[in-house]
N, C-alpha and C positions, 0 to 999 in steps of 0.2 A: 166437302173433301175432309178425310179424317187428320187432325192434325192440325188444321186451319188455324183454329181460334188460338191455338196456344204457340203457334206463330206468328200470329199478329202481337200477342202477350208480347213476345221475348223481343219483337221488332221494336213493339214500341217502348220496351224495358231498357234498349240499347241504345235508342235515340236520345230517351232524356237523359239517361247516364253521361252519355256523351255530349250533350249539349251544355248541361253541369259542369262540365269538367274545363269547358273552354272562359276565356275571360272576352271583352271586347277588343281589347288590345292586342287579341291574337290572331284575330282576323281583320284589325285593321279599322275597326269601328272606333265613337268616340266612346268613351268611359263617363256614367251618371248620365243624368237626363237633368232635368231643367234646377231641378235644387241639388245636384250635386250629389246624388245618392240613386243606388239600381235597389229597387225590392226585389228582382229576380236574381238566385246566385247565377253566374254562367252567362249564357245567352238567354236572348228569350226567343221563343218561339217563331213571334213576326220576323226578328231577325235571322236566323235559319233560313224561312221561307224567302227572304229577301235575295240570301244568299247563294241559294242555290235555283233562283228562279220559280218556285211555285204558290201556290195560292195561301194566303196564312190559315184558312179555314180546313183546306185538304193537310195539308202539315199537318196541325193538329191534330185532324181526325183519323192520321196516321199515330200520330204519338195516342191515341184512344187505345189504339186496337181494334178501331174499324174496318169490316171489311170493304178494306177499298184496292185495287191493283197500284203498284210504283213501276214505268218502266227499265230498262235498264237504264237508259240514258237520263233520267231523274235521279235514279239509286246513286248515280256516280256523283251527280251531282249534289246530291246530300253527300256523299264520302270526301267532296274536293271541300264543299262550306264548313265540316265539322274535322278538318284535318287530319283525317283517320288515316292512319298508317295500313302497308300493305294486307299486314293479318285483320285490323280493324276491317280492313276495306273488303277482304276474302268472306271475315262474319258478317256484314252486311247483308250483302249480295245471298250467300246462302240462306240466313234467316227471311230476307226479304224473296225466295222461293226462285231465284236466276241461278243461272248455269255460269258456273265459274270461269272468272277471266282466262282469258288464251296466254301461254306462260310464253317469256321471250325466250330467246334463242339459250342452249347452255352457258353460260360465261366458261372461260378457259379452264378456272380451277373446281370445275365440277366432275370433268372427264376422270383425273385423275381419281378420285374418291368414288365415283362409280368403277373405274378400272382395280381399285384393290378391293371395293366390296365381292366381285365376282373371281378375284384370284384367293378371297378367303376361304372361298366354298368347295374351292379345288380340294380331293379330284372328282368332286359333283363338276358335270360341264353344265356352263350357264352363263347368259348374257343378258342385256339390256337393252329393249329396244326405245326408240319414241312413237310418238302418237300417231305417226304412219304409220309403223314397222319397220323403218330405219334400223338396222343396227348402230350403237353407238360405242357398246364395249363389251368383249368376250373373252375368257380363260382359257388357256391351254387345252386342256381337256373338253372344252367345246370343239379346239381344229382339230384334235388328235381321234376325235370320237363322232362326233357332228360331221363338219364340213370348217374351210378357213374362210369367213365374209369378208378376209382382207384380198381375197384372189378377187372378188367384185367388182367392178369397175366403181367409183363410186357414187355416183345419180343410181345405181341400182345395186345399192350396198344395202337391200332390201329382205325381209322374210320370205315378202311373197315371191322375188324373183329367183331367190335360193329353189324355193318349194318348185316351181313352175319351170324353171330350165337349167338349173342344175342338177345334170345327169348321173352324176355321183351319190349325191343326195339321193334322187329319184332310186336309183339301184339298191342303195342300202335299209330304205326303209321296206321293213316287211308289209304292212297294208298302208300304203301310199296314199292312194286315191282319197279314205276315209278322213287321214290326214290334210291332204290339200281341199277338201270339201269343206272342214271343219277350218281352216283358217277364211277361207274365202268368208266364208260365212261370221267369223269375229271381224273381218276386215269390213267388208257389209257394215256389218253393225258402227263401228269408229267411222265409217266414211259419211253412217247419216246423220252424227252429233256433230261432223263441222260439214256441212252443204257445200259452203264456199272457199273450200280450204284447194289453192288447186295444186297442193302436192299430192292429192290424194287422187284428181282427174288426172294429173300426169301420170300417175302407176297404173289407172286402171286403164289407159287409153293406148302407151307402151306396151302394157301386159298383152290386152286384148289383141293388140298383133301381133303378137308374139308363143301365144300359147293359145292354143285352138279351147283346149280344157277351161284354162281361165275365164276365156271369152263365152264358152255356154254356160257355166254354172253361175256367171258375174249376173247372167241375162236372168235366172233364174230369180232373182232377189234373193239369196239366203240369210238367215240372220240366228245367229246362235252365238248365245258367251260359251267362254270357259266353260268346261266339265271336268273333271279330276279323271284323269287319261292313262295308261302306259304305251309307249311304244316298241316296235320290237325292231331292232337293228342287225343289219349282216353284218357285221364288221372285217374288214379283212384278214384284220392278224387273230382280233377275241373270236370270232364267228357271233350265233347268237346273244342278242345281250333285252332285256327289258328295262324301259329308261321310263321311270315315273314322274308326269311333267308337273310343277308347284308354281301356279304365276305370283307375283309378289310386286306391289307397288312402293316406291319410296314417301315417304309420307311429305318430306319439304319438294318430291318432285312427281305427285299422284299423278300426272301422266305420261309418266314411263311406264316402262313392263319392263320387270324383272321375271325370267322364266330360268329355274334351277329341275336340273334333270337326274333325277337321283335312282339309281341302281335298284328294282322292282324285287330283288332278292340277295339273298349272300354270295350265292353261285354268280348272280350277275357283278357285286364289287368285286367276290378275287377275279372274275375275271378281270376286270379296270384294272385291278391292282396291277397286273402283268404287263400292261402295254409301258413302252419305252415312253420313259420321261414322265412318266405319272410320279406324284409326290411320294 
């Protein structure tokens, strides 16, 4: 596999550095060995392995740069033995070739900081969703131009269920179908990075009775990312409008989607401009 070698390099670059940097006293061990003196700075190696339960010979031949595999459940266990902090524990894991930890729930004061990043961009409409399609936070000019996902109930305070039964939505977008094909199809693709995840069985098992549509194309397996897209809108008060869609990840929270919908021409912003309550 192209890359390999020089990711084993950088794992095993990361391990000694880090095992250097710890003392015994900071994991609880005793300090010196029989005359009172360590020839190794840090930890040594056997102790690592000791640490984290695996063999002193495979450790090592990790810290080589041997090709050997680490599962997750070792990786972590090196991350707990050598005290690595979240972002230490995040490079790990990615240099050692795993799929990054499942992030906890938002804390309270993250809402608000995602809620003025999408009222900056006004009067671009745009929100954010999570790693379902959740909505989590949306700007005026999203309800004013889009649809409002606060009328949602909220177990399907969803994208796909916007897309799939909200009738409004449905009406207003010019090529629908192409639209709701093409999310099905990114939703596909997120529902097979987490298997087990069953917020994702609960939407698609809701949906499925619920939208005849959803339930054939879900059958189909479709699997498609992003493309750089426009769509075309009825509006009721602007009439035509082209809304160019940019997905944008935040970097301290990569599995969000940030989607900003930005006016595909001049003719399309003075229209924005016009509708009531636009900045």
């Amino acid at each position: 596999m192209p890359g390999r070698p020089a990711r084993r390099a950088e794992l095993a670059a990361f391990l000694r550095a880090r095992r250097a940097q710890l003392r015994p006293a900071d994991v609880g061990l005793p300090v010196g060995n029989a005359s009172g003196r360590r020839r190794t700075p840090g930890l040594r190696r056997e102790e690592v392995a000791q640490l984290s339960g695996v063999g002193v010979t495979w450790y090592t031949w990790l810290e080589q740069g041997r090709d050997i595999a680490a599962s997750p459940q070792v990786v972590d266990a090196l991350a707990r033995a050598l005290l690595l902090d979240p972002d230490q524990r995040r490079h790990l894991r990615e240099i050692a070739g795993l799929p990054a930890l499942e992030r906890e729930t938002l804390a309270d004061e993250v809402l608000p900081r995602l809620q003025r990043l999408v009222d900056a961009v006004a009067p671009n409409p745009a929100s954010i969703y999570d790693a379902h399609f959740d909505f989590l936070v949306w700007n005026g000019p999203y309800v004013r131009i889009r649809h409002d996902p606060g009328r949602l109930p909220g177990d399907r305070r969803n994208l796909l269920w916007m897309m799939f039964t909200d009738a409004e939505n449905r009406a207003r977008m010019v090529r629908w179908e192409p639209a709701a094909r093409a999310m099905v199809s990114q939703f596909r693709a997120a529902a097979g990075r987490r298997p087990d995840d069953p917020r994702f069985a609960e939407i698609v098992e809701a949906l499925s009775g619920a939208s005849p549509e959803f339930r054939e194309w879900w059958a189909e397996y479709p699997v498609r990312y992003f493309r750089p897209v426009t769509v075309g809108i009825d509006h009721p008060e602007l009439g035509r409008i082209g809304l160019e869609l940019f997905q944008l990840r935040p970097v301290e929270h990569p599995d969000l989607l940030m989607v900003v919908q930005v006016p595909a021409s001049d003719q399309d912003f003075e229209r924005m401009a016009t509708l009531p309550g636009a900045p």
